[in-house]
C-alpha positions as CSV (number, residue, x, y, z in Angstrom):
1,X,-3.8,-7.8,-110.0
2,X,-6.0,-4.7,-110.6
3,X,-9.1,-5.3,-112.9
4,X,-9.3,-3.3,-116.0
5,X,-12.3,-0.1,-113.6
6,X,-9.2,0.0,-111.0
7,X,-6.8,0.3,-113.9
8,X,-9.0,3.4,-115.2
9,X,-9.3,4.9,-112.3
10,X,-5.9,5.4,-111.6
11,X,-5.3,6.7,-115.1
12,X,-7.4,9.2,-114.0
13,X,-5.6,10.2,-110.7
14,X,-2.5,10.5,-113.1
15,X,-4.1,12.4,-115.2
16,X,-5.0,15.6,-112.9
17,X,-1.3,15.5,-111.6
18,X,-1.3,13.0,-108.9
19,X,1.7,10.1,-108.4
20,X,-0.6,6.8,-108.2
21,X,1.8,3.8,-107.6
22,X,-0.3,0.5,-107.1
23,X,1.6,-2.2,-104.8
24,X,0.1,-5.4,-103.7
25,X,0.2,-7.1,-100.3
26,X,-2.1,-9.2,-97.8
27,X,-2.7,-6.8,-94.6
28,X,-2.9,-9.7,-92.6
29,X,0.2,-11.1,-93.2
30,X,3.0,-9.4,-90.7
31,X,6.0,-10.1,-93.3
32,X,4.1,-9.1,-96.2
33,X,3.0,-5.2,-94.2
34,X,6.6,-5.2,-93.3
35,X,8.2,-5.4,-96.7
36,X,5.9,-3.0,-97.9
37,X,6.5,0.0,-95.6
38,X,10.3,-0.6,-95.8
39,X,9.9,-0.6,-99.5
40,X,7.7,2.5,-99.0
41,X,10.0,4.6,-97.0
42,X,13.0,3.4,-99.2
43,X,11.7,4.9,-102.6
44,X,9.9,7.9,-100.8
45,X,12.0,8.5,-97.5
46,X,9.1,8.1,-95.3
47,X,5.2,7.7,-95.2
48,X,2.7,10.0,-93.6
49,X,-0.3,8.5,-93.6
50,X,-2.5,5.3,-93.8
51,X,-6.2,4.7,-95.4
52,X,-7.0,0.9,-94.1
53,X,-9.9,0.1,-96.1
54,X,-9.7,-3.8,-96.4
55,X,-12.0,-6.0,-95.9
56,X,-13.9,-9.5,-96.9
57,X,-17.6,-10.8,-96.7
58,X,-18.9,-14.1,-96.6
59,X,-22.4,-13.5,-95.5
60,X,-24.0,-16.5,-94.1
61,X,-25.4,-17.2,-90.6
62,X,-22.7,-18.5,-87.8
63,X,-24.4,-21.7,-87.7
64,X,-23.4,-22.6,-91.4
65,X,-20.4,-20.3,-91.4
66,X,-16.9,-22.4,-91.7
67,X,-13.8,-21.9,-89.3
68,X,-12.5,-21.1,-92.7
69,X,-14.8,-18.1,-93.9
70,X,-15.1,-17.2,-90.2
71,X,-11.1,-16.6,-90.1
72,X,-11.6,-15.1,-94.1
73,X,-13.5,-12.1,-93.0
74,X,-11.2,-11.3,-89.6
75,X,-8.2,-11.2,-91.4
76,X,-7.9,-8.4,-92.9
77,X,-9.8,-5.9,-90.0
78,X,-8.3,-7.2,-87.2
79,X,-4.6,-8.8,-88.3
80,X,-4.3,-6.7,-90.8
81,X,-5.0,-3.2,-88.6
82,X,-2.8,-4.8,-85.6
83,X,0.3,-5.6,-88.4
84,X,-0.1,-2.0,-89.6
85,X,-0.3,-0.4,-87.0
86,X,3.3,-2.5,-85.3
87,X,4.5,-1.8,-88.9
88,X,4.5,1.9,-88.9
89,X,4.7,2.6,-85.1
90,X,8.1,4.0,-85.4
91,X,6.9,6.7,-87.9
92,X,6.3,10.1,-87.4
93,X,2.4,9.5,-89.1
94,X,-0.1,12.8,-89.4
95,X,-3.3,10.1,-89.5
96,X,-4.3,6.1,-89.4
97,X,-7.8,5.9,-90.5
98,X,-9.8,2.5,-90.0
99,X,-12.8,2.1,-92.8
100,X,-14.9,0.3,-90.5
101,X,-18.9,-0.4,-90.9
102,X,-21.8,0.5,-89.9
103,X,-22.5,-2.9,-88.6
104,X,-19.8,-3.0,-86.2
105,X,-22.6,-0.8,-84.4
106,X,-25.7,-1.8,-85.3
107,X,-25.1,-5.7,-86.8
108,X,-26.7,-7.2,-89.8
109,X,-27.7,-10.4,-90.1
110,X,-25.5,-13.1,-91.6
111,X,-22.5,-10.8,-90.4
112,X,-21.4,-12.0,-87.4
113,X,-18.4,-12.3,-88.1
114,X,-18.1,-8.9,-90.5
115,X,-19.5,-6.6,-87.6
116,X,-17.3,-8.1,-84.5
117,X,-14.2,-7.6,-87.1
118,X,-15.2,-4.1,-87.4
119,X,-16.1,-3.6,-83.8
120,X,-12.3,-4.5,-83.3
121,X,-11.2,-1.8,-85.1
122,X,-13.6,1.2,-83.8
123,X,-12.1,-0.6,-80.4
124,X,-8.2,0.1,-81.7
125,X,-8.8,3.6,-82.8
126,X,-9.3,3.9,-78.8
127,X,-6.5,1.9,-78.1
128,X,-4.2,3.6,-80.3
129,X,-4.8,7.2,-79.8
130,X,-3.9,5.9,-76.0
131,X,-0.9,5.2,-77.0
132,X,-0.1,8.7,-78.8
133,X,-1.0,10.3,-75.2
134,X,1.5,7.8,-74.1
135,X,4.1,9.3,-76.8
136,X,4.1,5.4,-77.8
137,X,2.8,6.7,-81.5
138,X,2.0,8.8,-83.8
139,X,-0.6,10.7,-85.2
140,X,-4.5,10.6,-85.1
141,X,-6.0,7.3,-85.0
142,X,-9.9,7.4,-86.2
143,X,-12.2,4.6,-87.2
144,X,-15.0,6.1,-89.8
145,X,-18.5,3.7,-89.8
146,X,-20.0,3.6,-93.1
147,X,-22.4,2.8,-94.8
148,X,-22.6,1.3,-98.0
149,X,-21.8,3.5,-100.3
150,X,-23.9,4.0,-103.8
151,X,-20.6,3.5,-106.1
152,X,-18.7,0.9,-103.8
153,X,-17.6,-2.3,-104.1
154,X,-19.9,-4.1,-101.6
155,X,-23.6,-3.8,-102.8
156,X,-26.7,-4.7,-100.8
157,X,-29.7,-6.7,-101.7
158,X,-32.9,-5.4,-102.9
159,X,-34.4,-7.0,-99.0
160,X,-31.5,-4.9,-96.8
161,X,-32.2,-1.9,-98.9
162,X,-35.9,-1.8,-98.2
163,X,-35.2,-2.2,-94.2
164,X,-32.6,0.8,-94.5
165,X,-35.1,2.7,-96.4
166,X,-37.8,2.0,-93.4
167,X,-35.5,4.0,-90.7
168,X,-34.5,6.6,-93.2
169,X,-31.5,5.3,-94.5
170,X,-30.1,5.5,-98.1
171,X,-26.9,4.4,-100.1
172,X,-24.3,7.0,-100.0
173,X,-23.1,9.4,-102.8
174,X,-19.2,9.4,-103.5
175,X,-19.2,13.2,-102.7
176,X,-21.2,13.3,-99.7
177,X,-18.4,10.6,-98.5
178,X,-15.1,12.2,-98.9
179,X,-17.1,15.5,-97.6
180,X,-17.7,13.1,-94.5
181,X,-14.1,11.5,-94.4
182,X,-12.8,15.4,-94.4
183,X,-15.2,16.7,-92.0
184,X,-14.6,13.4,-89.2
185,X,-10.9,14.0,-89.6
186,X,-11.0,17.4,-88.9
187,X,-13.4,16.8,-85.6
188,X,-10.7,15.0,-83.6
189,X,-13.0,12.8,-82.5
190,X,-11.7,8.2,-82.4
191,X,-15.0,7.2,-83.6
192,X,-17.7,8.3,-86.2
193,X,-20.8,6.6,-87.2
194,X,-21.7,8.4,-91.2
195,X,-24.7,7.9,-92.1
196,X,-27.1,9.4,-95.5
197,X,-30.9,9.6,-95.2
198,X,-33.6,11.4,-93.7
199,X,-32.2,13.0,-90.7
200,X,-34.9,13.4,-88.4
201,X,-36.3,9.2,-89.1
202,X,-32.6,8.6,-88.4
203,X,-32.8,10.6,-85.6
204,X,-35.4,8.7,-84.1
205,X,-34.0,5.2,-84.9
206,X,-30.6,5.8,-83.5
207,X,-30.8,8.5,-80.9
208,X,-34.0,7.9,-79.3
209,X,-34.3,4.7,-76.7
210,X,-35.6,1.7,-77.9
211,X,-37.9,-0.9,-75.8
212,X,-35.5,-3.5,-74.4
213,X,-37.1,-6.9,-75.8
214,X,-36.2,-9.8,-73.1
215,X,-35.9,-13.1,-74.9
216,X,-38.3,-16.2,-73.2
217,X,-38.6,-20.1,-73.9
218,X,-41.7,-21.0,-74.6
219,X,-43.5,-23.4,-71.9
220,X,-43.7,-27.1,-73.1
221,X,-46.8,-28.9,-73.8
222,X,-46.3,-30.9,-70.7
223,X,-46.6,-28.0,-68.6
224,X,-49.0,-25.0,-70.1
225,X,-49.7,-22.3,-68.6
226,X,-53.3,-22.0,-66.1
227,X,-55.4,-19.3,-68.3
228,X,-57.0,-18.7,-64.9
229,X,-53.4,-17.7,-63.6
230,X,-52.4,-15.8,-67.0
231,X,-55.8,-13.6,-66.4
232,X,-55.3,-13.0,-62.6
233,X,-51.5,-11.9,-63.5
234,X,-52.7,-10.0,-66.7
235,X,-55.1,-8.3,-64.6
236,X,-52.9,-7.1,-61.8
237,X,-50.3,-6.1,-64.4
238,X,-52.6,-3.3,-66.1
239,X,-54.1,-2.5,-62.4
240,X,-50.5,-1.3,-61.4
241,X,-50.5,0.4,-65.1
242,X,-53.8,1.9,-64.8
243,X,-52.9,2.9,-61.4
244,X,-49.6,4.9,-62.3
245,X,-52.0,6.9,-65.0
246,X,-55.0,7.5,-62.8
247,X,-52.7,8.0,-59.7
248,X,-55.1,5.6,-57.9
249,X,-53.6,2.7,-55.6
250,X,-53.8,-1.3,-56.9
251,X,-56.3,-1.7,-54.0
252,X,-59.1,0.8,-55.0
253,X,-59.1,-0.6,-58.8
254,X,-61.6,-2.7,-59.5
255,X,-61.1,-4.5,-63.0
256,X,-65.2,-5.0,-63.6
257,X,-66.1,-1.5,-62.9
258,X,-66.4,1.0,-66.1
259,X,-63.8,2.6,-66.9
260,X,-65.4,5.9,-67.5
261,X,-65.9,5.5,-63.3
262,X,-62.8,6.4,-62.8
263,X,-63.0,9.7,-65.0
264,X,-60.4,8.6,-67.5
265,X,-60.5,10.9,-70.2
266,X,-58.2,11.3,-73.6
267,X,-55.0,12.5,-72.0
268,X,-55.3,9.3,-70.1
269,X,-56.0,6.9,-72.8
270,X,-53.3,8.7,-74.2
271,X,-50.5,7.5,-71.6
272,X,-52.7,4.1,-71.5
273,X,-51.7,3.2,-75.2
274,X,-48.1,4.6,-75.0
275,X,-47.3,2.5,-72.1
276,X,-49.2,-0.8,-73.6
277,X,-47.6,-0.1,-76.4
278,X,-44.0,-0.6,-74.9
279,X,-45.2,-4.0,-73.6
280,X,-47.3,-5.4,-77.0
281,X,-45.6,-3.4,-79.7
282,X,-48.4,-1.6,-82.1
283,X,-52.0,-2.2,-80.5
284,X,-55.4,-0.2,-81.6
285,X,-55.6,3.3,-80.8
286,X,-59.2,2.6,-79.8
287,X,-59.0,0.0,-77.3
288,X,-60.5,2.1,-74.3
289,X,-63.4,2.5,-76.8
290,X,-63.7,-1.0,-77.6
291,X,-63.8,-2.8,-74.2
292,X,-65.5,-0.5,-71.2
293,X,-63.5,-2.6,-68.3
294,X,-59.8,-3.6,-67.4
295,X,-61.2,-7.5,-67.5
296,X,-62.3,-7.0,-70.9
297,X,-58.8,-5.6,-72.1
298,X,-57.3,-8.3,-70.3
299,X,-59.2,-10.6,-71.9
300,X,-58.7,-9.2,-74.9
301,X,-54.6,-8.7,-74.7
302,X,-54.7,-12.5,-74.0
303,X,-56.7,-13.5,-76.3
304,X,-54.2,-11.2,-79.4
305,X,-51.4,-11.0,-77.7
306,X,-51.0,-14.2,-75.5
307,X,-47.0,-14.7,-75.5
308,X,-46.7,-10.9,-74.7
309,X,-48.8,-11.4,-72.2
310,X,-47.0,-14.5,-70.7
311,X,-43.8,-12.5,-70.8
312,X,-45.3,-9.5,-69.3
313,X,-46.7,-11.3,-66.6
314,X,-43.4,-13.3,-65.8
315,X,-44.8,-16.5,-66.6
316,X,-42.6,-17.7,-69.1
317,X,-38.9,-18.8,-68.5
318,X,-37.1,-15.9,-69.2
319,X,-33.6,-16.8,-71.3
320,X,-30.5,-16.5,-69.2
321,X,-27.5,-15.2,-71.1
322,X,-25.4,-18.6,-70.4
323,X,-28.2,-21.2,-71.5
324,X,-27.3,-22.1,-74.8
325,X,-30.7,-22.0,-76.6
326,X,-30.8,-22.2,-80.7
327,X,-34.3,-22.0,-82.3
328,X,-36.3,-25.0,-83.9
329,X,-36.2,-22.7,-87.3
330,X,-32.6,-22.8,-86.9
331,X,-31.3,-26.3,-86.7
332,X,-27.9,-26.6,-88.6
333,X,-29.2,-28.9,-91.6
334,X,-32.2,-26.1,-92.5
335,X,-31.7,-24.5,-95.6
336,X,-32.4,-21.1,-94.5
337,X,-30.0,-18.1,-96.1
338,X,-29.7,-14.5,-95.7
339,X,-31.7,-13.5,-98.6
340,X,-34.5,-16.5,-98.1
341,X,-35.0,-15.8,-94.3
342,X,-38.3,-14.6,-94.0
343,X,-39.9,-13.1,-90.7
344,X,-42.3,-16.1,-89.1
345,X,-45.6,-14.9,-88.2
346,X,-46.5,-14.7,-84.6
347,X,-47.8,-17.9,-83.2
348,X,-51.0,-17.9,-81.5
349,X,-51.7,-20.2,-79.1
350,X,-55.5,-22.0,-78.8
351,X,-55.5,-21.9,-75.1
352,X,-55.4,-17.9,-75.0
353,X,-59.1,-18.5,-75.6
354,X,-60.9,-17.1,-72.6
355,X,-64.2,-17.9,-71.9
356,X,-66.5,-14.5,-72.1
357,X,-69.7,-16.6,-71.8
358,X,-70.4,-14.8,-68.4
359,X,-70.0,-11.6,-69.0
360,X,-73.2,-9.9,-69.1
361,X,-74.2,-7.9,-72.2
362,X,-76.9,-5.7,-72.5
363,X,-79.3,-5.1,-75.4
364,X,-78.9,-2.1,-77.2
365,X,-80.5,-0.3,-79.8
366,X,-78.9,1.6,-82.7
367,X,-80.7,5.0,-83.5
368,X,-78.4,6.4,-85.1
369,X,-75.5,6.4,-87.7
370,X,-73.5,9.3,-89.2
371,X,-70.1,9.5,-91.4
372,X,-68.6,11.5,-94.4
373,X,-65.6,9.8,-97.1
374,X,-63.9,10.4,-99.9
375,X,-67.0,11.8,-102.3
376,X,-69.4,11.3,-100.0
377,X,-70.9,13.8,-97.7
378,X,-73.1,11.0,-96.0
379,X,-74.3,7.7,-95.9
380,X,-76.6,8.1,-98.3
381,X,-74.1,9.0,-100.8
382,X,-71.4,5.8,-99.6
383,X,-73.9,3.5,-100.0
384,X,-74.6,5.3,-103.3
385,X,-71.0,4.9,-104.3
386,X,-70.4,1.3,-103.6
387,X,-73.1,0.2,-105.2
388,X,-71.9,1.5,-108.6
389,X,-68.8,0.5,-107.5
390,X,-67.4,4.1,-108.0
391,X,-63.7,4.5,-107.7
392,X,-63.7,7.3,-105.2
393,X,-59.6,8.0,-105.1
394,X,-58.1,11.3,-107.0
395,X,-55.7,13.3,-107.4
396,X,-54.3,15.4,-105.2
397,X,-56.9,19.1,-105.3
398,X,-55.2,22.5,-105.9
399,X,-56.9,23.6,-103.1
400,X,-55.1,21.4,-99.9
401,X,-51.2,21.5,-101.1
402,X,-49.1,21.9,-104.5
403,X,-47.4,19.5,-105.5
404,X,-43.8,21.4,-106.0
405,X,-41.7,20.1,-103.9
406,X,-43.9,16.8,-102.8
407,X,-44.3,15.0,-105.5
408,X,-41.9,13.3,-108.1
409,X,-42.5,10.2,-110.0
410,X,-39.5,8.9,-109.9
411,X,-39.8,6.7,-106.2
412,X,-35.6,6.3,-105.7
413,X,-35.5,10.4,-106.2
414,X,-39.0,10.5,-103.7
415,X,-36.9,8.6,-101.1
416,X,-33.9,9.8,-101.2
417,X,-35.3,13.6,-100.6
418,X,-38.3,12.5,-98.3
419,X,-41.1,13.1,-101.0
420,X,-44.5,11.6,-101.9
421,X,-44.0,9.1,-105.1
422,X,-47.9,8.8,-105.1
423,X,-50.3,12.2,-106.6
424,X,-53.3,10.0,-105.3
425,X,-55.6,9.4,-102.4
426,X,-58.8,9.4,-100.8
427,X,-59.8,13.5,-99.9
428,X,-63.1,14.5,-97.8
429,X,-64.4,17.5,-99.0
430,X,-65.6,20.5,-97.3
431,X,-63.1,19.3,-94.4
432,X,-62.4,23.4,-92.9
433,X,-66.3,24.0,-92.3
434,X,-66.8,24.1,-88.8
435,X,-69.0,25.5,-86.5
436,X,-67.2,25.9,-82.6
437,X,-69.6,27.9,-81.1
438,X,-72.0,25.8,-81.6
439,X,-70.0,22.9,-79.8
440,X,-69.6,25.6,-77.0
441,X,-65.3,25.2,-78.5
442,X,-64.1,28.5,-78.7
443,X,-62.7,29.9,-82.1
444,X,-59.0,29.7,-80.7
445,X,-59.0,26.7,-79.3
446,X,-61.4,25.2,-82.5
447,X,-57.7,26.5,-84.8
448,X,-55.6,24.1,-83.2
449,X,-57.9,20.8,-83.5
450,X,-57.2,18.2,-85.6
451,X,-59.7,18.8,-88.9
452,X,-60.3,15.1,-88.4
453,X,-62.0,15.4,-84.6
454,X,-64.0,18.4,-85.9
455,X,-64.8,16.1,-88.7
456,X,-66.0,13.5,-85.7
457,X,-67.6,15.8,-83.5
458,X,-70.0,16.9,-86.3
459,X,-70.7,13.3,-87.6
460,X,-71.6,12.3,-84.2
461,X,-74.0,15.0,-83.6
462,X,-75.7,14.0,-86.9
463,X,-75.9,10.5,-85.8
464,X,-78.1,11.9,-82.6
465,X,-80.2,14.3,-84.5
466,X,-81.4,11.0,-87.0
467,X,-84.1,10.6,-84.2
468,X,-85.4,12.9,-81.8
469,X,-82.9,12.7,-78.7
470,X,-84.9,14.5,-76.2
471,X,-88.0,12.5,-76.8
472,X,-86.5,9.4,-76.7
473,X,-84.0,10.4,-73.6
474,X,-87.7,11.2,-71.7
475,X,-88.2,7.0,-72.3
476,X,-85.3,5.8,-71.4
477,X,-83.2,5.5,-68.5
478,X,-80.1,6.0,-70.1
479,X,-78.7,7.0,-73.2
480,X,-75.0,6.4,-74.8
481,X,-73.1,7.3,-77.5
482,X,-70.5,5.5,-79.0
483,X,-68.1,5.8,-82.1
484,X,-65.4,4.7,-84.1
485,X,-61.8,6.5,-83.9
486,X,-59.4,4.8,-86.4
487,X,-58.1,7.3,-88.0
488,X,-57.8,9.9,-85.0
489,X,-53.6,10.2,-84.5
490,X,-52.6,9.4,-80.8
491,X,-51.9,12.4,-79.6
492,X,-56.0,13.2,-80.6
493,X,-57.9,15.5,-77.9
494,X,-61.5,13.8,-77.7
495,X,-64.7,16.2,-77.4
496,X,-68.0,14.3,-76.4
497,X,-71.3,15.2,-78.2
498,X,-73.8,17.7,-76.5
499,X,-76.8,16.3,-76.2
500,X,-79.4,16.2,-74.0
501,X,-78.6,19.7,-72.7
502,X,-74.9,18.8,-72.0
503,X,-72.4,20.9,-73.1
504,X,-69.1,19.4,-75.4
505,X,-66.1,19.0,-72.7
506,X,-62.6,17.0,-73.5
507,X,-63.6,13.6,-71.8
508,X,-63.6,9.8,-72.2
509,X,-66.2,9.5,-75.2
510,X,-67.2,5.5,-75.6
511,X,-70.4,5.0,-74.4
512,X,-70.5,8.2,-72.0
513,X,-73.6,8.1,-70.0
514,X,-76.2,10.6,-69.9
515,X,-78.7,10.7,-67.3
């Protein structure tokens, strides 16, 4: 029977004019549909149009789900559309719509079930409107995906919201709903996927392709894998990488050579990381700077990333779609649920240890050291600051943005409209003062820098000028420099220090030679 909300809400319907009659049935029950259309077109001599908005959860992984709760949740989507729709195919309908979810597209763990019950239905929409080209029915057939809504009668938990949240999605509000249902009708399209959030993170969750992940079974102990294998394969997988950025042939690479041989520069390392980064996920930004040969990143990525680089090299047993293969953490007498289910941290194994014993390492001597923070225009003044222990974070200064229309306090508002809940952070001062002529950088091309490479260009000539460069370059044979680039974004052009009479030129930085 209806609860005492559902009682007041169509009090309210009545009350601005409209004729609410409340009948109850089970959708998925033929007999039941039957009676009430005939009863339907009996008291109003015919029916135009259908809302099918039923539906039943019972989250829980397949593994614990019962034939029971399975059958629960299909019901009403998929007997209960396919009874409707043999119910009413005589009729002369205007419109059929099919509330069906969001996770008949994209899934949702612990709703198996829910989303294959909903894929049915964006499925029949198809198979319907077929039949009205057919003249075997009538009227439109669409299936609508939603979300949750913000005022609906499934909620999520506080652990779904926050993964919605991270791809730009948001519960939706009532009005920006029935503006949707209005708007998808009136399209003519069978299918459409609504969605409320931040349009362009949405954009680039949904729209833009996504790295296909293969899934592979982990070698047994009784057969590991030969690290002397896993570094020759791991080597000639980033030769053929290197060699599709560099435009050089496998042959002519030669993995203990330095890189800045082969005259990468920042465009290159650029491609370098966006590639790696579709085999090992997020990886540092300043791994070209870090490791000077393609045996010391292949040591490296084996050393981090070890099951990557068994998958990426082949070595593991790649999971065939008819093996039947259910994971240790998932045995059926676990006591894992939906909201205890927490992501497993990546297992390292010991063996990805490589031996970097023989690698040859010279001695090196540090001359010089440069770098400007939050409050602190030097070392001097860091070292300063730490020491008293000085909480160097602030409030946002007039002088880079206002904070109309970036700030609000209240964090679900922030979300929602893509603002900053946080006034605070760490600001470097004096960030616009820039020289470019002295860097030989024109003024124009200086404008469209990044203020944190100017930022690093100046700090690293600092660091050389903390000892006389051209005496000591008259000493030694050869002189490098090297620095740290963190916080530079990818897409970063990289500008090398003049020194020693050479003049700044985008290049491969790390420990750049000069002679």
């Amino acid at each position: 029977m209806l609860d005492e909300g559902k009682q007041v809400i169509l009090e309210e319907l009545k009350a601005l004019g409209a004729r609410v009659e409340y009948k109850r049935a089970d959708v998925s029950r033929k007999e039941e549909v039957s009676q009430l259309v005939l009863k339907i077109r009996e008291e109003h001599g015919g029916l135009d149009g259908i809302l099918h908005s039923a539906g039943v959860i019972q989250d829980r992984f397949m593994i614990h789900k019962t034939q029971e709760e399975f059958k629960e949740v299909m019901a009403p989507k998929v007997a209960g559309v396919v009874n409707l729709d043999q119910a009413t195919k005589e009729l002369d309908l205007d419109f059929f719509i099919f509330f069906s979810s969001i996770a008949g597209i994209m899934g949702n763990p612990g709703q198996a079930d829910y989303a294959a019950a909903n894929a049915f239905m964006d499925a029949y929409a198809f198979y319907r409107n077929s039949l009205v080209s057919c003249k075997e029915r009538k009227g439109q057939t669409l299936s609508v995906n939603w979300p949750l809504w913000k005022d609906g009668g499934m909620h999520a938990d506080a652990e779904t919201e926050r993964v919605w949240q991270s791809i730009g999605m948001v519960a939706m509000q009532t009005s920006n709903g029935v503006k949707a249902l209005y708007d998808s009708l009136a399209s003519g399209q069978k299918q459409v996927l609504v969605i409320e959030g931040d349009l362009s993170r949405l954009r680039k969750h949904l729209l833009e392709p996504q790295p296909q992940e293969n899934v592979y079974v982990e070698e047994t102990a009784s057969s590991p894998i030969n690290p002397e294998l896993l570094l020759e394969k791991t080597l000639h997988q980033l030769k053929v990488l290197f060699g599709e950025v560099t435009k050089l042939s496998v042959e002519k690479i030669d993995v203990s050579e330095p890189l800045e041989s082969y005259g990468i520069d920042s465009i290159m390392i650029t491609r370098l990381n966006q590639k790696l980064q579709g085999v090992f996920g997020e990886i540092s930004m300043t791994l070209f700077f870090e490791y000077q040969t393609l045996e010391a990143v292949a040591k490296y990525f084996i050393a981090d990333y070890y099951e990557e680089c068994v998958r990426w090299t082949g070595l593991g047993r790649r999971l065939e779609p008819e093996e039947n293969f259910v994971p240790a953490s998932l045995h059926v007498n676990s006591e894992l649920s939906l909201s205890t289910l927490q992501k497993e941290e990546k297992h390292r194994t010991s063996s990805a240890a490589m031996d970097t014993g023989s690698a040859k390492h010279e001695q090196i001597a540090i001359i010089g050291i440069s770098g400007r923070f939050p409050q602190a225009k030097n070392m001097e003044e860091y070292w300063s600051n730490l020491q008293q222990g000085k909480d160097c974070i602030t409030e946002i200064p007039a002088d880079r943005w206002k904070r109309e229309g970036f700030y609000s306090p209240d964090i679900k508002e922030a979300v929602e409209k893509g603002k900053s809940y946080s006034k605070y952070g760490g600001f470097v001062e004096d960030f616009a003062d820039f020289d470019p002529l002295f860097f030989n950088i024109s003024p124009r091309e200086a404008m469209s820098m990044d203020p944190q490479e100017r930022i690093f260009l100046e700090e690293c000539w600092k660091a050389s000028r903390m000892l006389d460069i051209a005496e000591i370059s008259l000493q030694c044979n050869t002189m490098g420099e090297s620095a740290s680039l963190q916080a530079l974004p990818q897409q970063a052009s990289i500008y090398t220090v003049p020194s020693c009479g050479s003049k700044a030129n985008r290049s491969f930085l790390a420990h750049r030679s000069v002679r």
